[in-house]
N, C-alpha and C positions, 0 to 999 in steps of 0.2 A: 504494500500500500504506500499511498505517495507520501513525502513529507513534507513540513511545515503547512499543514492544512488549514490553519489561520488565516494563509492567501485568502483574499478573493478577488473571485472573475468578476471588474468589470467593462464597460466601454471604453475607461479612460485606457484599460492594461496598451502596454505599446507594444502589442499585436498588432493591435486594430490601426494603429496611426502606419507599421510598417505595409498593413494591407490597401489604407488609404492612399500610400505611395504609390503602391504597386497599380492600382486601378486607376489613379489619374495621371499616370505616365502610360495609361492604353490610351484615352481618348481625350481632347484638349476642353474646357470649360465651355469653349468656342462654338465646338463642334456638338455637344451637350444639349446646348440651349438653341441653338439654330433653329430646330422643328417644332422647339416647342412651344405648347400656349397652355395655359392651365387652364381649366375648362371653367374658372370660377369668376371669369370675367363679368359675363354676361348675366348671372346671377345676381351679380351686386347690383349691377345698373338696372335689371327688374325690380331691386328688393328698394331703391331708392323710388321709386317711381307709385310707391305701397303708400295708399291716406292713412290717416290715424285710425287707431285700432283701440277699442275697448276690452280687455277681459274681465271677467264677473266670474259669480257662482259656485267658483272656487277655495283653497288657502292662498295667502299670499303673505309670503317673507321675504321685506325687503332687504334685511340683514337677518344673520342667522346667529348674531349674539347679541342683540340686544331684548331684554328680557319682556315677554308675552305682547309684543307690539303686535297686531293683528292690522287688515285694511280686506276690505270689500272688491277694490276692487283697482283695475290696474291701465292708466291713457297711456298709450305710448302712439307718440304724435307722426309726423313726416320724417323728422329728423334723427328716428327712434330713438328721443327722449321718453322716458319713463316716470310716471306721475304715479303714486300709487295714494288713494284714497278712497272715502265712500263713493259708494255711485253714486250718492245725490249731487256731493261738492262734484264727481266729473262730471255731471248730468248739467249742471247748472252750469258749470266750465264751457261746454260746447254752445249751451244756449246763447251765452254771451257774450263767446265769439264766432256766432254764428258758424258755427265748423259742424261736417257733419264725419259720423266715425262708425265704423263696421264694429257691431257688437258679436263677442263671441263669449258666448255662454259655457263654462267649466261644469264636468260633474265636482260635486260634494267632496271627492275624495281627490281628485287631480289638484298639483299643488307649484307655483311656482316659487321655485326660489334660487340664489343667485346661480349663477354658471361657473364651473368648473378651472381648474388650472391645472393642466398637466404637468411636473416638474421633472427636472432631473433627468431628460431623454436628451439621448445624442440622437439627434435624428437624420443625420446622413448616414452615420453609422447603420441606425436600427434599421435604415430604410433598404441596406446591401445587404445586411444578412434576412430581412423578411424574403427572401428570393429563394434565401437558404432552405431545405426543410426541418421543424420545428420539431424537437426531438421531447419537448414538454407533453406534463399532463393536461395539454389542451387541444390538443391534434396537430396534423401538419401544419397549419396554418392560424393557430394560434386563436379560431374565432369562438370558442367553446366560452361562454364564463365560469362551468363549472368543472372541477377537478373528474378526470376518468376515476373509478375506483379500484380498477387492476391497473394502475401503473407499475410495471417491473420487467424483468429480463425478456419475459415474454413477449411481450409488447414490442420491447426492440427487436426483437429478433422478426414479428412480422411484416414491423414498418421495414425496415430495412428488404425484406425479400419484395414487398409491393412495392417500393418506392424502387429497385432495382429494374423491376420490368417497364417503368413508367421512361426510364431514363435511352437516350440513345448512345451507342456502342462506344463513343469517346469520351462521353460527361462522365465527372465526377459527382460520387455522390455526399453531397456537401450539407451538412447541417449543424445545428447550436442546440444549446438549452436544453440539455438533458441534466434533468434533476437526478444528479446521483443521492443528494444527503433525502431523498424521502424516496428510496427504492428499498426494497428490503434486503435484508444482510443476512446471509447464510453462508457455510463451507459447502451448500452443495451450490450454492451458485455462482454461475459461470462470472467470469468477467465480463464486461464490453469488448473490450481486444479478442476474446477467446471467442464471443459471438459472433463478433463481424468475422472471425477466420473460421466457425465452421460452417459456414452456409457458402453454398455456391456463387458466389458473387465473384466475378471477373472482373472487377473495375476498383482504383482507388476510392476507398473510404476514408472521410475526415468529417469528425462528429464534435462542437467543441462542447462542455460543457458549462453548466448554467453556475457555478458556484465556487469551484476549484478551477486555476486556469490548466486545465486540461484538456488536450483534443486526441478524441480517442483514433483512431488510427489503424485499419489491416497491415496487412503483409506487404500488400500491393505497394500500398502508400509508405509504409518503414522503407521499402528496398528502392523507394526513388529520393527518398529524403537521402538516406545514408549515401546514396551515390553523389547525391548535391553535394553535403559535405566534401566529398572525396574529392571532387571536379574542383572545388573553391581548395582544395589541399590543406583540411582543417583533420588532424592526425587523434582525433580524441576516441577513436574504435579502434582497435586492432582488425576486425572484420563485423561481417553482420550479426552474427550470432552472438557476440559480446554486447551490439546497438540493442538487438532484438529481447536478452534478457534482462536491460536495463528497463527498456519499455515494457515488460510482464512487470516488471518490479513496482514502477510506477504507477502502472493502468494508462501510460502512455505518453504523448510529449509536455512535458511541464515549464510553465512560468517561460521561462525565456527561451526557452528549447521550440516551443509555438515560432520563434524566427524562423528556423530552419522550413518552416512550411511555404515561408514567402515567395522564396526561389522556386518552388516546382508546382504551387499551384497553377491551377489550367489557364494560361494567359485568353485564348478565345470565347471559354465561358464566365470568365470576370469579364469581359470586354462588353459580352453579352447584356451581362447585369448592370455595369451601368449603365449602359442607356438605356435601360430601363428605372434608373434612378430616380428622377423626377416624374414621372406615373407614377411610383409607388410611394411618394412623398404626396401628389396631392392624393393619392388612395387614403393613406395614414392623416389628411388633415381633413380630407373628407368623412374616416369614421369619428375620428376626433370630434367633429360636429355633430356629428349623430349620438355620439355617446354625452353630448350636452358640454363639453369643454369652448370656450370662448378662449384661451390662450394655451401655447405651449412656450414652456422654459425650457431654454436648450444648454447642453454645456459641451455644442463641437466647439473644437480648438484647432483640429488638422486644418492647415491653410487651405485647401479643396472643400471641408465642408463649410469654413467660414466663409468662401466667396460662393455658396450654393445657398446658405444661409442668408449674403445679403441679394441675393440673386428674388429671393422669397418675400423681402420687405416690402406689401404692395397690400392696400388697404381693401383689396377686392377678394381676401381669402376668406374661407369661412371661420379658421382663428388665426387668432396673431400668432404669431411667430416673434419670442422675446428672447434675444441672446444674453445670457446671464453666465459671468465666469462663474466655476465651478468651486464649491462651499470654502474648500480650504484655502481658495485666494481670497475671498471676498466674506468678512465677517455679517453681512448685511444681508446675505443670502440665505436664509435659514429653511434648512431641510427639513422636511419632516420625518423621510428616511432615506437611510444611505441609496444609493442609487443602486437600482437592480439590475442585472443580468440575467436572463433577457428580457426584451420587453414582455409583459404580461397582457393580457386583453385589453386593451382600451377602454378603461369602465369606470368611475372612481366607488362606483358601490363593488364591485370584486376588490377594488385597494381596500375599503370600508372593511367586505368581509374578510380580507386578511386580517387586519389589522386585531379583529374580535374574534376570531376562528378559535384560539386558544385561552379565550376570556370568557369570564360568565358572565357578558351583556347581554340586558334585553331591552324589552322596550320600555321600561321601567328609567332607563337610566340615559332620558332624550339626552343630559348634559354631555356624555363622551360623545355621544353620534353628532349633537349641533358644534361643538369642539373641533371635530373632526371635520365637517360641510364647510365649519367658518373657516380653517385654514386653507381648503382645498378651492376656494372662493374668492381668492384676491383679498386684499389689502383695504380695510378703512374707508366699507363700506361706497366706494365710487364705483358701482357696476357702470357698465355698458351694454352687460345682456344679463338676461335671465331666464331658465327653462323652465317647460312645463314639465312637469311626471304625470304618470297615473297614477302614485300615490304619495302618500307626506313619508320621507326616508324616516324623521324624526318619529313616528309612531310604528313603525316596521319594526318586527320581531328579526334579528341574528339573520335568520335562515329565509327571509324573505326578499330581503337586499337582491338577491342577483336576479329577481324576478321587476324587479320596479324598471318601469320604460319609460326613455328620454322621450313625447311624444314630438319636442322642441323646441325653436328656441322662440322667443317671444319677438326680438326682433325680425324671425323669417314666418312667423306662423301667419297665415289667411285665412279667412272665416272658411269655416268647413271642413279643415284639415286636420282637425283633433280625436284621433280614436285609440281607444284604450288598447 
């Protein structure tokens, strides 16, 4: 087993900045942006062109810490300005200036309150490995919000055989986030290394995982790294079989041993994934919005994701986009938790139920859940948006959170488009 297991894996590790290297020395910024248009143009300039809007009949919290303030009801004008008061005062508000505004009536239990902030994502980064397949307890593709219940050895060994035949004869089969600290542990079970070499797979394997900077690794893939070594004339093997029993010892390449992957990864299917980078960034800012977040906090630093980052400052997205160095330069930045590896579902009610997973919260105890809402909700109460739910998070039982739907956001909502 490996050692110093106090590592951990994350975006910042300089893996990922030597991989950022390697992927913008395939294709130029230049070259990148040429074709593109984010689709979220013409969106905005509909959503500008929206009269004032009433919601009613609903909760409404205009902030989530200040104590038992209630309102009836909520204007939000042309400029989606947001007025939250009784209907009478809006009632009388529009009489007197003659303004007329689309009423949309809330059920009892739909609740709006403020909008989301996602922090702590590298999101160029996240955005090359989401191409990768997702070796978590969420599926390939990460869109599950609830945990599988057999997560373990098994599992890998299937994904890996399906994800083999999905693949063509020269890709590599490339994935992240495999949660080894919540797999079960036994001497009868196999390793990852020992999996990926007894199944028929013909192709380099490179799996990193979610917690330990560790990327698991076949045979395939050990006898093209160790040849890299050899070609660059770095003498730390005697032959393969001495590289190969160091990787059984560890469960595979560790901490800075992850360089030696740089050189022999697939240059044609990185070339691939980036340009597919920006699709899968506005994919990621468009569930963003669906999962009700108005901002993401980012902390790239590689000079590639910084000018892809200012590449993104453009007030027509559906969230901002906020560049924030990262916690330990900036005392002002305050995390709520260290940043994770990899990214998890887009949700902040699955952050929520992590958070309580191993707590006896209920709905007894609104204060840790509004605690929680008010951080994940920007700063000192100056929203600019606010969502609707189908229900109040603040009176949801632990186990209901991953069932509560974003139905929207208030600034893009139009009468008639509210369904539970």
């Amino acid at each position: 087993m490996v050692a110093n297991t106090h590592l951990q894996f994350s975006l910042q590790h300089q893996f990922f900045d030597a991989l950022l290297d390697k992927v913008s020395s395939l294709i130029s910024f230049e070259s990148l942006t040429h074709s593109h248009q984010h689709k979220f143009i013409n969106q905005h300039q509909e959503k500008n062109g929206w009269g004032a809007r009433v919601l009613h009949g609903g909760k409404f919290y205009k902030t989530l810490n200040s104590a038992g303030a209630s309102y009836e009801a909520l204007l939000i004008n042309e400029q989606t300005e947001h007025w939250f008061a009784s209907l009478e005062e809006i009632q009388s508000y529009l009489n007197k200036h003659n303004m007329n505004a689309t009423f949309i009536e809330l059920t009892p239990n739909q609740t709006v309150i403020p909008s989301f902030q996602k922090k702590n994502m590298n999101l160029v980064t996240a955005s090359l490995l989401l191409q990768w397949f997702n070796f978590g307890p969420f599926g390939f593709h990460i869109e599950w919000l609830k945990e599988m219940p057999n997560y373990n050895g098994s599992y890998i060994t299937r994904a890996l055989l399906y994800l083999d035949k999905s693949l063509s004869e020269k890709e590599w089969l490339l994935g992240y986030g495999l949660h080894s600290n919540i797999m079960p542990i036994s001497g009868n079970q196999p390793s990852i290394n020992q999996i990926m070499n007894s199944l028929d797979i013909c192709r380099p394997i490179c799996i990193l995982d979610a917690h330990l900077p560790i990327a698991y690794i076949n045979d395939i893939t050990a006898d093209l790294v160790f040849n890299g070594l050899k070609k660059r004339g770095d003498q730390l093997y005697t032959d393969f079989a001495a590289f190969k029993n160091q990787l059984d010892e560890q469960g595979g390449l560790f901490d800075k041993q992850l360089l030696w992957l740089i050189d022999v990864l697939p240059d044609e299917q990185l070339l691939q994934q980036v340009s597919h980078l920006l699709a899968t960034i506005d994919d990621t800012l468009r569930k963003s919005e669906e999962a009700g977040f108005s901002s993401v906090l980012v902390n790239d630093t590689h000079i590639f994701s910084r000018t892809i980052i200012d590449y993104y400052q453009d007030d027509s997205l559906p969230v901002k986009i906020v560049h924030v160095e990262p916690a330990i330069h900036n005392e002002n930045y305050k995390t709520k938790m260290a940043p994770e590896y990899p990214i998890e579902p887009l949700s902040p009610f699955r952050e929520l139920f992590s958070l309580m997973k191993a707590q006896e919260w209920n709905k007894e105890q609104r204060v840790s859940m509004k605690a929680f809402c008010t951080e994940t909700s920007g700063s000192g109460g100056d929203f600019q948006s606010y969502v609707i739910l189908n229900e109040d998070p603040l009176d949801a039982y632990k186990e209901d959170l991953l069932s509560i739907q974003v139905l929207g956001r208030t600034d893009t909502i139009k009468g008639g488009q509210l369904t539970p």
